[in-house]
C-alpha positions as CSV (number, residue, x, y, z in Angstrom):
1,X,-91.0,100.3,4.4
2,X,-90.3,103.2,2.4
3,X,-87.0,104.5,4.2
4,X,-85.7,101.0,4.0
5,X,-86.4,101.0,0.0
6,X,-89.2,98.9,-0.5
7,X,-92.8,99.2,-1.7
8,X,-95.8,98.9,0.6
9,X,-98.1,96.5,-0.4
10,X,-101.1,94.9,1.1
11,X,-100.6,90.8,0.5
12,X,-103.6,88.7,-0.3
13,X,-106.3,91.2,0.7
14,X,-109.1,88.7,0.3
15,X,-107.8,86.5,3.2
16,X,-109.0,89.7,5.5
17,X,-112.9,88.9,4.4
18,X,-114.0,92.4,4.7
19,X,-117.8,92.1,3.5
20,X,-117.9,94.1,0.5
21,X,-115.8,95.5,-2.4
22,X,-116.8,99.4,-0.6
23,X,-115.4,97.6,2.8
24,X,-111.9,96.9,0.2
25,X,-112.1,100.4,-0.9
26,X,-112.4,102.3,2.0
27,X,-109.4,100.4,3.8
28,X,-107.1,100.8,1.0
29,X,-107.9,104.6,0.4
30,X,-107.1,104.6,4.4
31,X,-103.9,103.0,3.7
32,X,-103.2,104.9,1.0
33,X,-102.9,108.0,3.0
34,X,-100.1,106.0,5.6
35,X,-97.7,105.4,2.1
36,X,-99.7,102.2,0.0
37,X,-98.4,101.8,-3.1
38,X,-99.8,98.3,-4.1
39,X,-102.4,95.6,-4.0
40,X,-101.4,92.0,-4.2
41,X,-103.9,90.9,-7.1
42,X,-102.4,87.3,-8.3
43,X,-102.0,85.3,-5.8
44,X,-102.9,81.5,-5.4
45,X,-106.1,82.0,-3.1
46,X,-107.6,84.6,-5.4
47,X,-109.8,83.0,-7.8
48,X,-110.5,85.4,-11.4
49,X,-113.3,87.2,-9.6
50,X,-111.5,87.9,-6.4
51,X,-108.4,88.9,-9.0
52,X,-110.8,91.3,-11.2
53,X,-112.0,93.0,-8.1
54,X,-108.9,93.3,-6.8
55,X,-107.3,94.6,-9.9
56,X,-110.2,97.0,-10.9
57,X,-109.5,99.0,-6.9
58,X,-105.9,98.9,-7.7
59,X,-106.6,101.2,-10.7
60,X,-109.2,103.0,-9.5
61,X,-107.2,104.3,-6.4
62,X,-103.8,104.6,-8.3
63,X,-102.0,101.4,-6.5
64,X,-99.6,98.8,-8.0
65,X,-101.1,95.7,-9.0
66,X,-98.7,93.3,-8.2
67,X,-98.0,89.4,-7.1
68,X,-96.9,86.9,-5.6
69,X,-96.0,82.9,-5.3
70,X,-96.9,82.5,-1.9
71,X,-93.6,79.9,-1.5
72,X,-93.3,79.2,2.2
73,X,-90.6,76.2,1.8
74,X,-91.1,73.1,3.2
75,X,-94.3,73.9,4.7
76,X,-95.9,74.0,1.2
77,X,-94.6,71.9,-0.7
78,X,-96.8,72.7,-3.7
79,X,-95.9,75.8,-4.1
80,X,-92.8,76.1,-5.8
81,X,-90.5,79.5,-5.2
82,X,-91.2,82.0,-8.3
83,X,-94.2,79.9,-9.8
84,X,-96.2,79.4,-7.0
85,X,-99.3,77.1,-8.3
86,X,-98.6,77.5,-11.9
87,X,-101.8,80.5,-11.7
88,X,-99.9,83.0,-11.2
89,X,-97.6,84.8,-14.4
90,X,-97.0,88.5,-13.8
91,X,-95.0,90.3,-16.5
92,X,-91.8,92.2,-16.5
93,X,-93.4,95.4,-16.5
94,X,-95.2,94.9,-13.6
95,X,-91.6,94.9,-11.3
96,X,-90.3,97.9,-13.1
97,X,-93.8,99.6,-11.7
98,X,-93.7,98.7,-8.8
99,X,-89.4,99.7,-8.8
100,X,-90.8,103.3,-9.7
101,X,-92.6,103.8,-6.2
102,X,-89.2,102.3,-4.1
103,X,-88.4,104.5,-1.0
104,X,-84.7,105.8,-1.0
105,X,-82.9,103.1,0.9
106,X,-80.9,103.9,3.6
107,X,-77.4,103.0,5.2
């Protein structure tokens, strides 16, 4: 991901059910050491407790919080591209975070 110029970042962790916010931790430190630079925090499944949890490991263990719409086209029709459900409003500084960790690209 990184030699391509992107940002490695694990999309809505709480669809994975691990049992336990230590279960969260421990696979993200893991992943950390393979080049993780981000959490997906907002996103449409994540209710404000799954969001807080989420957010709190992302700063605890130095990753990006960061977010997403979930648009999938047609096949959700609800979900509209770049608003998603109308939960989810990340800010500008957020992308120019998550810009700062981008792998050189390559040709």
């Amino acid at each position: 991901i990184r030699r391509a110029g992107g940002v490695a970042v694990v999309a809505h962790p709480s669809q994975m059910r691990l049992p336990d916010r230590e279960a969260y931790a421990t696979f993200f430190r893991d992943l950390r050491t393979q080049g993780l630079a981000g959490v997906e925090v907002w996103h449409p499944t994540h209710d404000a407790d799954a969001r807080a949890l989420f957010l709190n490991l992302a700063q605890e263990l130095d990753l990006l919080p960061s977010g997403g719409s979930d648009f999938h086209g047609e096949t959700k029709p609800h979900i509209r591209l770049g608003e998603g459900d109308g939960t989810i409003a990340l800010t500008h500084a957020i992308w120019e975070r998550l810009a700062t960790r981008r792998g050189p690209s390559w040709s």
